[in-house]
Residue, then its C-alpha position, 0 to 999 in steps of 0.5 A: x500500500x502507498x503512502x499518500x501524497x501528503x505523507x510523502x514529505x519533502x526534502x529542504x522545504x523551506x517552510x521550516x520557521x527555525x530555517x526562516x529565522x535563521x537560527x543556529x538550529x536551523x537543520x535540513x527537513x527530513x522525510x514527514x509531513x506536508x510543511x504548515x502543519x504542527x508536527x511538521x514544524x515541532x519536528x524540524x525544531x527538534x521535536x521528539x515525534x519519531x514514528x509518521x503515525x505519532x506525527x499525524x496523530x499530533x497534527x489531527x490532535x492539535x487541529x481538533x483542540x485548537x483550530x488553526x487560530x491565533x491559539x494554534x500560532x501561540x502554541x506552534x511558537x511555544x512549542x518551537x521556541x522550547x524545542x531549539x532552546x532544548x535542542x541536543x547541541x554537539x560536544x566536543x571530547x572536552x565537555x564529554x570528559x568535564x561531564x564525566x568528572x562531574x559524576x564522579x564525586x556522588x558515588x566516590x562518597x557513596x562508595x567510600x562510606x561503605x568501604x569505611x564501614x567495612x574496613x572498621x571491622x576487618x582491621x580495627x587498629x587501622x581504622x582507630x589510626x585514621x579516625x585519630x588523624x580525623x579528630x586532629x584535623x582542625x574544626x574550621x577545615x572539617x566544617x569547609x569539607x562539610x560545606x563543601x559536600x552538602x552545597x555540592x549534594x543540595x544544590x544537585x537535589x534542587x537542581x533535579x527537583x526543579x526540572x521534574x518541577x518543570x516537567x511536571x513530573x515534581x513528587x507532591x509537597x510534604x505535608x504541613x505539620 
């Protein structure tokens, strides 16, 4: 069975509001939807729709919710301005290695206080050794180490809560006491 001719896409179509602009994220048109529609501009502005089908269902969905009025121009602008700003950008091996360091510190602590209370038990005399040296180790030092890990772990928190926040993916707030 053929595809129709609206589903047949075209190459480079121009109609793309990314490439119009001009902007940075501006991307060739691949195979999809006849350009005007939403899943047409939601996917050239990097919009997660993957299968012709999802694409489809998008565009009857929107058209069937918001007409083709003033409404469906703000969502369009709306949901293609989220979608550049959101856009997946290429990394160069640098920022791949400073991302890999990054993810390092939480489970180094995480392993080290495991690896802690296994060691107090297999070597006693050692263990009292270094929790010795700990003790001398001066209060204004040990209360900068602890800034320092519970900055680095809160800010981490905050940082995921807000984005589930903004997904609206956010767990319920506690309850009032």
């Amino acid at each position: 069975m053929r595809a129709p001719r609206a589903l047949a896409g075209r190459d480079g179509c121009g109609e793309c509001p990314v490439r119009r602009a001009g902007s940075l994220a501006a991307r060739s048109c691949r195979p999809g939807p006849p350009p005007g529609g939403f899943s047409h501009r939601l996917d050239r502005a990097g919009g997660q729709l993957s299968s012709q089908g999802e694409r489809i269902m998008m565009s009857l969905l929107l058209k069937g919710l918001l007409g083709s009025g003033r409404l469906a121009l703000e969502t369009l602008a709306a949901a293609e301005s989220t979608a550049v700003e959101s856009a997946p950008v290429s990394k160069g091996r640098y920022d791949a290695t400073v991302n890999a360091l990054n993810r390092l510190p939480r489970p180094a602590l995480a392993l080290g206080v495991l690896g802690i209370l296994g060691w107090a038990p297999l070597d006693p005399e050692g263990f009292a050794q270094a929790m010795q040296a700990y003790a001398l180790v001066p209060e204004w030092l040990a209360g900068t180490w602890f800034g320092v890990v519970a900055f680095y772990f809160t800010s981490r928190h905050f940082e995921r809560r807000l984005e589930l926040k903004s997904r609206g993916d956010a767990p319920p707030p506690p309850p009032a006491p």
